[in-house]
Phi, psi and omega in degrees: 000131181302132190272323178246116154240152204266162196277129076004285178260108189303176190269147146318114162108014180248126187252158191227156137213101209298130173294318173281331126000294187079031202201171182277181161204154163248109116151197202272099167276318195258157184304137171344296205271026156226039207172144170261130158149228308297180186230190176255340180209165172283277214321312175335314177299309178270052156205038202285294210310322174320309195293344175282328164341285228281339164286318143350308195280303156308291187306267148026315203236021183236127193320295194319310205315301182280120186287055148198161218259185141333304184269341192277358197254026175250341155138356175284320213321153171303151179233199156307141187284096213311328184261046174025041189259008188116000000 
């Protein structure tokens, strides 16, 4: 017996919005790693990339997101060593 089996048919009421596609589906018609989701509604779904936008967008400005301090933000902070010696 399969410890995982993988799905086929989606569930009623489970929404997708497959990327490459470009378009909603109800249940995982296209493979995971080309699709959002699920969602609870369509409309949610065809607005998955907006709602990714906008998280995006959050992270991007939220302070907690970035490993940096007060003296490392004047552009000195240490980096990679340019000859790759350590």
């Amino acid at each position: 017996m399969a410890l995982f089996k993988k799905r086929t048919v989606g569930r009623p009421g489970e929404w997708f919005y497959c990327l490459e596609h470009k378009k909603v589906e109800e249940g995982p018609e296209c493979p995971a790693k080309d699709r959002f989701g699920p969602y609870t509604s369509r409309q949610k779904a065809q607005h998955a990339m907006e709602t990714a936008a906008e998280r995006n967008l959050e992270w991007e400005n939220d302070p907690k997101w970035h490993d940096r301090t007060a003296a490392t933000d004047d552009g000195n902070a240490p980096g990679p060593d340019p000859d790759g010696r350590g």
